[in-house]
C-alpha atoms as an extended CHARMM CRD file, in Angstrom:
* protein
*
       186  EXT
         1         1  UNK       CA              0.0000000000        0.0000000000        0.0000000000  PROA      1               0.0000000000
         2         2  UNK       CA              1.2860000000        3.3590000000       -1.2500000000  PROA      2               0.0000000000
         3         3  UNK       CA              1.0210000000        5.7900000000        1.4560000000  PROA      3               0.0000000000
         4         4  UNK       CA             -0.5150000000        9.1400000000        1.5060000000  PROA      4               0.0000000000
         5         5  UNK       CA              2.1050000000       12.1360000000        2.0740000000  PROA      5               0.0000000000
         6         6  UNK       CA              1.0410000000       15.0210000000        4.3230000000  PROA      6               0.0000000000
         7         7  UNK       CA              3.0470000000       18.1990000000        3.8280000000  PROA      7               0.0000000000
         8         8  UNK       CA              2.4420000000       20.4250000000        6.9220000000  PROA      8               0.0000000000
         9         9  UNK       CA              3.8550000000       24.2780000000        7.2170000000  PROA      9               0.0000000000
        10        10  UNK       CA              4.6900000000       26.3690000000        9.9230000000  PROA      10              0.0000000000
        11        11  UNK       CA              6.7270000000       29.0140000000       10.5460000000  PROA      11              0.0000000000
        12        12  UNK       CA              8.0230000000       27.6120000000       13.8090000000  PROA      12              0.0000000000
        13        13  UNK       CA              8.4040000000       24.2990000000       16.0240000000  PROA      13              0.0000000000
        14        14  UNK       CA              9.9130000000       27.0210000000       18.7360000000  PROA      14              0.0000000000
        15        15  UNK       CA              8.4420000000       25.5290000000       22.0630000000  PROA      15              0.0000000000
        16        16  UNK       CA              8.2760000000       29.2800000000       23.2870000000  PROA      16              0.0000000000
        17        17  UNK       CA              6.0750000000       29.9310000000       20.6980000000  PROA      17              0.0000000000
        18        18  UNK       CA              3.2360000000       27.5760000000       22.5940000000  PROA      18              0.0000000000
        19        19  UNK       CA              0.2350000000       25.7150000000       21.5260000000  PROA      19              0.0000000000
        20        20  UNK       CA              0.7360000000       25.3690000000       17.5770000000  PROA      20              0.0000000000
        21        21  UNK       CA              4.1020000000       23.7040000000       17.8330000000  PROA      21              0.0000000000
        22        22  UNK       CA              3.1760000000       21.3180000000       19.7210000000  PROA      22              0.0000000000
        23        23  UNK       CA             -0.0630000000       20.4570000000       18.2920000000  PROA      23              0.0000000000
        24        24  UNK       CA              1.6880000000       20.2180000000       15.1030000000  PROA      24              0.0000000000
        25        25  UNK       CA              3.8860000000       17.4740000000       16.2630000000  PROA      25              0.0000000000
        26        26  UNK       CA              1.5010000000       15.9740000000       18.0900000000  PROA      26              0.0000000000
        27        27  UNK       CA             -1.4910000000       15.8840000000       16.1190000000  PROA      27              0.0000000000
        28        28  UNK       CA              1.4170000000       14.2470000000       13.2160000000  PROA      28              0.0000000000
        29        29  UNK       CA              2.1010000000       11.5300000000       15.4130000000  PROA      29              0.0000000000
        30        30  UNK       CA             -1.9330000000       10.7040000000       14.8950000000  PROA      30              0.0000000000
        31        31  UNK       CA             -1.7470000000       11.2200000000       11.1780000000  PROA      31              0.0000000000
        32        32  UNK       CA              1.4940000000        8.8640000000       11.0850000000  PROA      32              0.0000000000
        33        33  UNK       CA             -0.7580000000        6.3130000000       13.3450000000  PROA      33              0.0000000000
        34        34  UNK       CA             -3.0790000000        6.2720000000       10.5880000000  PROA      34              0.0000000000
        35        35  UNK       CA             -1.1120000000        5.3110000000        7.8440000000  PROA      35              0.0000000000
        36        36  UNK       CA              0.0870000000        8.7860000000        6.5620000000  PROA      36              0.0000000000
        37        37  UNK       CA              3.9350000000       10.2080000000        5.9490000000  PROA      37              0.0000000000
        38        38  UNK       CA              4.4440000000       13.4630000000        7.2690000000  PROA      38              0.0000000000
        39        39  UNK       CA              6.8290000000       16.0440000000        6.5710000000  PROA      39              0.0000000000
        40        40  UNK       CA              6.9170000000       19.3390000000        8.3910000000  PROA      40              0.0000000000
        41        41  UNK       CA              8.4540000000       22.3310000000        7.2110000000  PROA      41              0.0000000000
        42        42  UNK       CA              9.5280000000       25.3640000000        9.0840000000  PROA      42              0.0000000000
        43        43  UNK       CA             11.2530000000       28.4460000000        8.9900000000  PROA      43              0.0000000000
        44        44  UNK       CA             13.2430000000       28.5430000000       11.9060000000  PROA      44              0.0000000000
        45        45  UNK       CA             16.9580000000       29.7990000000       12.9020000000  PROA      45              0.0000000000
        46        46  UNK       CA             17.8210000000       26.6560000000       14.4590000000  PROA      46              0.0000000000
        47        47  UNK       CA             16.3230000000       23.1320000000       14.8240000000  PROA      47              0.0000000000
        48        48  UNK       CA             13.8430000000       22.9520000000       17.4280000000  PROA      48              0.0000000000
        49        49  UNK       CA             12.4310000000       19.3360000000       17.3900000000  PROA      49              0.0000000000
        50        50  UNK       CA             14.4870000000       16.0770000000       18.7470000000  PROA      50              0.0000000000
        51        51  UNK       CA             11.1560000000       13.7220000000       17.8800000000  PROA      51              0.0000000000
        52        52  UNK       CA             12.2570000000       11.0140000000       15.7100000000  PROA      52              0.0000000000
        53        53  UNK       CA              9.7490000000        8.8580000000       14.1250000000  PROA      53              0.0000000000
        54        54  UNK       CA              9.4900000000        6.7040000000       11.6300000000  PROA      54              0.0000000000
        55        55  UNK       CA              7.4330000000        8.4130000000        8.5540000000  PROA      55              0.0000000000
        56        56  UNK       CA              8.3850000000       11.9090000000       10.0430000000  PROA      56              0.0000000000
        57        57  UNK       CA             10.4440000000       14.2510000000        8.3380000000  PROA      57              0.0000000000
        58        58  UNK       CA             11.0720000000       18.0200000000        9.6570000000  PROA      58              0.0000000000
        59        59  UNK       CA             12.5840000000       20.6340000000        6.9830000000  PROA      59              0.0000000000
        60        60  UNK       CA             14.1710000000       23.3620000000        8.3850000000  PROA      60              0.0000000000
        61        61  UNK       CA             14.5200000000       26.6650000000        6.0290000000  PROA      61              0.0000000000
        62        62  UNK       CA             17.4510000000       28.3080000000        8.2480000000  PROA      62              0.0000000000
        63        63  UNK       CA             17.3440000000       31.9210000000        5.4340000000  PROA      63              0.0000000000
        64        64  UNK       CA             14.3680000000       34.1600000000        5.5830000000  PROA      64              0.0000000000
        65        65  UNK       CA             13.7770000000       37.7420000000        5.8530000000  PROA      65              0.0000000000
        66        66  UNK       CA             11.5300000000       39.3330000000        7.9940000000  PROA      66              0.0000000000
        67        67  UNK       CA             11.4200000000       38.4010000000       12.0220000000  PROA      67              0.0000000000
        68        68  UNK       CA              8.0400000000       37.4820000000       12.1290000000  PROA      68              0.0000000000
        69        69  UNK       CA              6.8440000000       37.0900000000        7.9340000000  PROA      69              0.0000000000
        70        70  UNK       CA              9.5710000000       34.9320000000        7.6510000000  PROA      70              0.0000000000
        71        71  UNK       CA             10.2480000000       35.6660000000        3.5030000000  PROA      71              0.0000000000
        72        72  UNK       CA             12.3690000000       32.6840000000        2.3780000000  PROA      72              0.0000000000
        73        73  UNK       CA             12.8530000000       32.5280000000       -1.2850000000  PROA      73              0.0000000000
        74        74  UNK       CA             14.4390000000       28.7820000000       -0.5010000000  PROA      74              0.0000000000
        75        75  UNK       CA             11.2480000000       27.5530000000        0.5240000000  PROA      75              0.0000000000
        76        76  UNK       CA              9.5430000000       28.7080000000       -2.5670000000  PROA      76              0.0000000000
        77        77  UNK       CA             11.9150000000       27.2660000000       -4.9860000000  PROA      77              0.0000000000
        78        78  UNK       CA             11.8550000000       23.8940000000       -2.7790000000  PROA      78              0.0000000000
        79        79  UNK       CA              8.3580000000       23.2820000000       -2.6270000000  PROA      79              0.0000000000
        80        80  UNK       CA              7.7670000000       24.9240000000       -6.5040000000  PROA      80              0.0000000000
        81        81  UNK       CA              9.7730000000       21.7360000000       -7.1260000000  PROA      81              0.0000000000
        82        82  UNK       CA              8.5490000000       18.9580000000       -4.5430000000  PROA      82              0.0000000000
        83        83  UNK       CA              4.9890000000       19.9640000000       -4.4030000000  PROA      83              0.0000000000
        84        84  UNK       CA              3.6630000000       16.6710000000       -6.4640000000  PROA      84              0.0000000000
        85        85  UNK       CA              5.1700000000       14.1910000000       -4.0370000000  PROA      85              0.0000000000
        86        86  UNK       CA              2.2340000000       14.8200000000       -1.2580000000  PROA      86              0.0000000000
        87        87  UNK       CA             -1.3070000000       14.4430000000       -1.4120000000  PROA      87              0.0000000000
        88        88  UNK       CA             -2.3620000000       16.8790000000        1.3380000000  PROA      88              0.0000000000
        89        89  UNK       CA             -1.1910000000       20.5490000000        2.3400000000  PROA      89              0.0000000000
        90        90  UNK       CA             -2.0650000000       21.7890000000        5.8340000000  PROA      90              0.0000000000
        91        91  UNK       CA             -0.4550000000       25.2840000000        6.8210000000  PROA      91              0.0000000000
        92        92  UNK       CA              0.0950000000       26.1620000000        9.8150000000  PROA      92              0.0000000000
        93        93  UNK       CA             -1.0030000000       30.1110000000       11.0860000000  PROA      93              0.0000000000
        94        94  UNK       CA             -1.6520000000       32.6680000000        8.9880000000  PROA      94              0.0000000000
        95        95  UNK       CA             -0.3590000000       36.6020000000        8.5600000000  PROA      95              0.0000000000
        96        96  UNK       CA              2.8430000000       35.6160000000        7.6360000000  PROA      96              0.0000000000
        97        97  UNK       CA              4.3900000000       33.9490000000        4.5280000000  PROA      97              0.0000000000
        98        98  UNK       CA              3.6180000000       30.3090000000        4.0890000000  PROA      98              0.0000000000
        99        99  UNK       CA             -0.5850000000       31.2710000000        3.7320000000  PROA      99              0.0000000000
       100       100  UNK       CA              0.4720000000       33.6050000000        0.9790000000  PROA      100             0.0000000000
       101       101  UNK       CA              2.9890000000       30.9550000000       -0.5170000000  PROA      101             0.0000000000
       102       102  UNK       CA             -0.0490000000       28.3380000000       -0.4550000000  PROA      102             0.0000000000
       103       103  UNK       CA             -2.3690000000       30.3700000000       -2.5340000000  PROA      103             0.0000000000
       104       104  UNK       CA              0.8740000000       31.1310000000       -5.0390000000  PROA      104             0.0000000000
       105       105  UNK       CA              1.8190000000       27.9800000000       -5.6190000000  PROA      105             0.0000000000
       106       106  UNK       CA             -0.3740000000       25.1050000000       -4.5830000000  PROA      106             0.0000000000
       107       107  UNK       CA             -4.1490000000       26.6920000000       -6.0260000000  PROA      107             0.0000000000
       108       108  UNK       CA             -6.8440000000       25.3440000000       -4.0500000000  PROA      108             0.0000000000
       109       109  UNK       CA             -5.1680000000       22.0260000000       -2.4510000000  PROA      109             0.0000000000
       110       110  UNK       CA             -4.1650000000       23.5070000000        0.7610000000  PROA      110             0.0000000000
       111       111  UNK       CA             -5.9880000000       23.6320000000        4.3130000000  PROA      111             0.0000000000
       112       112  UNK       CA             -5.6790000000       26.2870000000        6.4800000000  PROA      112             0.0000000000
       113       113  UNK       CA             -5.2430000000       25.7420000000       10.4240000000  PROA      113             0.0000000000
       114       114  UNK       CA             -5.1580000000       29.1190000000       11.9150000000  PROA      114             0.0000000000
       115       115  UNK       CA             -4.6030000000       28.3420000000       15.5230000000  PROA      115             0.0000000000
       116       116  UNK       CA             -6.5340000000       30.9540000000       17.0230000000  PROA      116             0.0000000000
       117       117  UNK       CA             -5.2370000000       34.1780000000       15.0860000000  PROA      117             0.0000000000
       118       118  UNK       CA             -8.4590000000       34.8440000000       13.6410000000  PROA      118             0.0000000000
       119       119  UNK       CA            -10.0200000000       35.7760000000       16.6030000000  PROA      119             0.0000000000
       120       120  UNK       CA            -11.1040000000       39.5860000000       17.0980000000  PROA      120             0.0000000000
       121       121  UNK       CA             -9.3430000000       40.3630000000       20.3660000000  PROA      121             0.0000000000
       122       122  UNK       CA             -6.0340000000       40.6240000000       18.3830000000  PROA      122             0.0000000000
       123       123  UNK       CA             -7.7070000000       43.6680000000       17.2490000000  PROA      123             0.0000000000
       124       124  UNK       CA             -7.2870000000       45.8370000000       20.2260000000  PROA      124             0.0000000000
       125       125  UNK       CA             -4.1420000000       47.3880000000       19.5360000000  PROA      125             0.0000000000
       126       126  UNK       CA             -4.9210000000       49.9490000000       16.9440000000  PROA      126             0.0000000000
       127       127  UNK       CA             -1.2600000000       49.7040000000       14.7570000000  PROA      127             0.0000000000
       128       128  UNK       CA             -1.5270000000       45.7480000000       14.7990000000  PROA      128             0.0000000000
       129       129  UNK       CA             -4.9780000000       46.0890000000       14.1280000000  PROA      129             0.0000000000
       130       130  UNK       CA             -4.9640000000       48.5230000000       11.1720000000  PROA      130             0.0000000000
       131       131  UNK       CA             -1.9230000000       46.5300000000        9.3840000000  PROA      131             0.0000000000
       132       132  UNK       CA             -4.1790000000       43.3200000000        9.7100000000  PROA      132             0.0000000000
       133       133  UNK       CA             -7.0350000000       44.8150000000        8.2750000000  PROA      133             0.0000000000
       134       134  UNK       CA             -4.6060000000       45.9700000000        5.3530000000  PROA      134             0.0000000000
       135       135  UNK       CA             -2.9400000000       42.7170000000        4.9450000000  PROA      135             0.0000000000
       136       136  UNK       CA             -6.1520000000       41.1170000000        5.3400000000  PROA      136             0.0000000000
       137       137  UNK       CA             -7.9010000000       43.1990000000        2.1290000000  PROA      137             0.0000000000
       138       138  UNK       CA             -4.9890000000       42.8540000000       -0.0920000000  PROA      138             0.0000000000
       139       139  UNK       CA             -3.8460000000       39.2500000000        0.8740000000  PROA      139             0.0000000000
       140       140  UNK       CA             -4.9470000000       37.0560000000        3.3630000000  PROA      140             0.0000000000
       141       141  UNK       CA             -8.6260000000       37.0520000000        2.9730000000  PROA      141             0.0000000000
       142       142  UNK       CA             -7.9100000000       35.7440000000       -0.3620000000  PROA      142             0.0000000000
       143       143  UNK       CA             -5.3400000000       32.9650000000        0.9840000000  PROA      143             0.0000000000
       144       144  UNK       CA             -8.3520000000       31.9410000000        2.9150000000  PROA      144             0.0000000000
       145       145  UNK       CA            -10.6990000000       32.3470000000        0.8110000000  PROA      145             0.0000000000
       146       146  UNK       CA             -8.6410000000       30.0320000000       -1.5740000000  PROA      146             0.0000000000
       147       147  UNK       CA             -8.3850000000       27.1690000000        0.6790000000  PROA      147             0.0000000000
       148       148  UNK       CA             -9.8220000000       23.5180000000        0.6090000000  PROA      148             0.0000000000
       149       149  UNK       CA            -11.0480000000       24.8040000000        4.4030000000  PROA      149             0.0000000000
       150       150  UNK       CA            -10.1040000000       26.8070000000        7.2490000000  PROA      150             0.0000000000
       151       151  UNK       CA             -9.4550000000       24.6670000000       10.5330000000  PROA      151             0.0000000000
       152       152  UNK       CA            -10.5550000000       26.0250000000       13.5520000000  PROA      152             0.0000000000
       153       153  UNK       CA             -9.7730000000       25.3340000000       17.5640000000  PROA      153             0.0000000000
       154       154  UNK       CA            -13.5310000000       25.7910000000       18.8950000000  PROA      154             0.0000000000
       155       155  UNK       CA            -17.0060000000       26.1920000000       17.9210000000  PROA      155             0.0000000000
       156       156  UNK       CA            -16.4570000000       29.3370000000       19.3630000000  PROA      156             0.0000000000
       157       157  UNK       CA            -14.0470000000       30.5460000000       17.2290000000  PROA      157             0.0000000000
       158       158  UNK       CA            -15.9860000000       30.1210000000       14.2020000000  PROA      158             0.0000000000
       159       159  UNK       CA            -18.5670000000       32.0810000000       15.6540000000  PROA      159             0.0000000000
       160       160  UNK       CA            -16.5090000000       35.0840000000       16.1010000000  PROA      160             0.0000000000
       161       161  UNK       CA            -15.1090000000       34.8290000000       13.1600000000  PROA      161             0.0000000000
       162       162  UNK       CA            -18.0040000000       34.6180000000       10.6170000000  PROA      162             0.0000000000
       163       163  UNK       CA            -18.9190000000       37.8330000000       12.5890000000  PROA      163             0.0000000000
       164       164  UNK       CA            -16.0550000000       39.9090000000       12.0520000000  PROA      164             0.0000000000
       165       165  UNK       CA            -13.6650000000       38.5800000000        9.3930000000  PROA      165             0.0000000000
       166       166  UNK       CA            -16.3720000000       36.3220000000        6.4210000000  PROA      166             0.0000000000
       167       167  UNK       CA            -18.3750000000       37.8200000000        3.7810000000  PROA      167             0.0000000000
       168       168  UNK       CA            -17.4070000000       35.0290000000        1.5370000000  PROA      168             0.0000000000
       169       169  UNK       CA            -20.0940000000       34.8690000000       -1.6270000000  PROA      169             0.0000000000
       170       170  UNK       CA            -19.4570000000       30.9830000000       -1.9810000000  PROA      170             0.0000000000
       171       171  UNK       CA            -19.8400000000       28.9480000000        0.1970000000  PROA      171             0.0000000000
       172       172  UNK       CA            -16.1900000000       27.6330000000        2.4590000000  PROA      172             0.0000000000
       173       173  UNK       CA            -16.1090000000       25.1700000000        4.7440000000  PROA      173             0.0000000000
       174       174  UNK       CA            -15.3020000000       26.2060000000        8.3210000000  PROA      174             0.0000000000
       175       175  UNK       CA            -14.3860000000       23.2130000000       10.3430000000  PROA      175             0.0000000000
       176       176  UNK       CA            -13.1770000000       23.2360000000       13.8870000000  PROA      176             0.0000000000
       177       177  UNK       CA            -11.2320000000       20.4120000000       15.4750000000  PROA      177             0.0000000000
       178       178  UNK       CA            -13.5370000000       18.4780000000       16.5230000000  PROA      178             0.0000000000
       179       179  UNK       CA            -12.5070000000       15.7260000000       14.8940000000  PROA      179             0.0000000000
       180       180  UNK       CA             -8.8460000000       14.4770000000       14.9730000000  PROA      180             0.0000000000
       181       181  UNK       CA             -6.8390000000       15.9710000000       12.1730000000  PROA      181             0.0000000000
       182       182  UNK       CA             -6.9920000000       12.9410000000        9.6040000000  PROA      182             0.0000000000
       183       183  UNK       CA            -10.6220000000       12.3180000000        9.9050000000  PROA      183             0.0000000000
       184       184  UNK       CA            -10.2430000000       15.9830000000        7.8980000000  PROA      184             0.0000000000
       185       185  UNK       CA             -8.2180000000       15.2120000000        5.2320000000  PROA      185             0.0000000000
       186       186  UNK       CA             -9.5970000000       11.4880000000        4.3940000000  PROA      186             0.0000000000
């Protein structure tokens, strides 16, 4: 049996970065479980993970520009020329480069996991919330917008969100984690 390759993207597996690195790696070790290979890229300074599995693969992209965009030309040309070997593209945040990356170069076979950073209390500080709402017009709503489907943490979430961020004329899928990640991407 051939097995399905997962390609996931984040900008970080930085434990001091929280929740999303670790849910990345964790939530991989479920998709390997289930019969899937998994490669994980990020953009990172240094090498963050010491998990070694069988079936995983982490792809560090040490050159970038941009502390928190994280701009790496390397990554484009790498995955401009590996993106046929996997069947599934999950990316990992958005606001910074890989969403953007996604909608360049992989049209409509990527899901989006956003990890909480749609959520409207990030919109308190008036210069963080005025360069979202430009990035968000010019870019990212069409990143999303692009998607297979935007994954979710809560119910809640998607609540909030359909409130303040979607005024999508077709109809996207919203999904929340409800399920575990490969009951998704099946």
């Amino acid at each position: 049996m051939i097995k399905k390759k997962v390609l996931r993207i984040t900008t970080t597996l930085d434990p001091k970065f929280g929740g999303p690195s670790i849910g990345v790696l964790e939530s991989s070790k479920n998709l390997i479980k289930s019969g899937f290979k998994v490669d994980i890229i990020t953009i990172d300074k240094k090498k963050f993970n010491q998990i070694k599995l069988k079936n995983l693969r982490i792809i560090n992209f040490k050159n970038y520009f941009g502390k928190n965009y994280r701009f790496s030309i390397s990554l484009f040309f790498w995955l401009l020329k590996n993106k046929e070997k996997y069947n599934y593209f999950i990316i990992h945040g958005i606001w910074q480069f890989p969403s953007l990356l996604a909608r360049l170069l992989l049209k409509n076979k990527f899901y989006v996991y956003t990890h909480g950073q749609l959520d409207p209390f990030f919109g308190y500080n008036f210069i963080k919330s005025l360069k979202k709402k430009i990035y968000w017009y010019l870019i990212e709503y069409t990143n999303l917008r692009n998607s297979i489907s935007i994954i979710l943490t809560s119910l809640g979430e998607k609540k909030k969100i359909k409130k303040k961020f979607f005024k999508i004329k077709k109809k996207k899928k919203i999904k929340y984690k409800k399920f575990i990640l490969n009951k998704l991407i099946l």
